[in-house]
N, C-alpha and C positions, 0 to 999 in steps of 0.2 A: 738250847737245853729246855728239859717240858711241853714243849712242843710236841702235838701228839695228834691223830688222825682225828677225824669226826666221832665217829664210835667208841671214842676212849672211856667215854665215863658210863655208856651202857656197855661193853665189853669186859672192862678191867674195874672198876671206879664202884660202882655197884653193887656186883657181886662180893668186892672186899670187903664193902660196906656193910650191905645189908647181912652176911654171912650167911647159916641155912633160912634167915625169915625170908631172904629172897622167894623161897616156895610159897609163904605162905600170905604173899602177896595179892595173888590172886584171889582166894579163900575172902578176902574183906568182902568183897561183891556178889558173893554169894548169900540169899536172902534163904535159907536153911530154914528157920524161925517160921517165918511170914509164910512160905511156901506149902510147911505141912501145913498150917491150918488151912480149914476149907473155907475162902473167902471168893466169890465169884471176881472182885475187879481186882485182888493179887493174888495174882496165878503165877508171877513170874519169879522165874529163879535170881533174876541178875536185882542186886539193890540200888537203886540210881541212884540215893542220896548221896553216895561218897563219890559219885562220879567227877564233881564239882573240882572237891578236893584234889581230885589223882590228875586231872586234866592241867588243874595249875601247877602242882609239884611236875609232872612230867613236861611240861612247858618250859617251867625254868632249869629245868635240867638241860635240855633240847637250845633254848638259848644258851644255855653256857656252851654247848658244843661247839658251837660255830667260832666262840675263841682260839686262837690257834692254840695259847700255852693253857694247860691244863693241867691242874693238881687237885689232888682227892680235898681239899678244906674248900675249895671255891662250892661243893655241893652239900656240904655238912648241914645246911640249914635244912635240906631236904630229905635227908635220911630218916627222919622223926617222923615226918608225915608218908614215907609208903611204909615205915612198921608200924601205923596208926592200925 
């Protein structure tokens, strides 16, 4: 019982969680601001600073997968930081 594939908390687990901000997840890394102004050394769309951040919250997510039994409160400390 709970025992559940690899993909469970990015398939099922996440999407409950995060409900429509799931979309707007992506949207954080985008440097919109920064970009229109005309500065020659940022020119780029993507924002690196929160890269940090997403890289750990998606890490310990990714660790918890490899647990066989998995339930939606083992990721609840990560839900805060991708609707950051």
């Amino acid at each position: 019982w709970g025992v559940m594939p690899f993909h469970w908390y990015f398939s099922n687990a996440l999407p409950k969680g995060l409900l429509l901000t799931m979309f707007l997840v992506p949207l954080a890394f985008l440097n919109l601001i920064g970009w229109t102004k005309e500065k020659p050394n940022n020119n780029t769309v993507i924002d690196h600073t929160l890269l940090q951040f997403f890289i750990s919250t998606f890490g310990f997510v990714v660790l918890y997968s490899f647990l066989p039994h998995k339930e939606m409160r083992f990721i609840f400390p990560a839900l805060p930081m991708f609707n950051a």
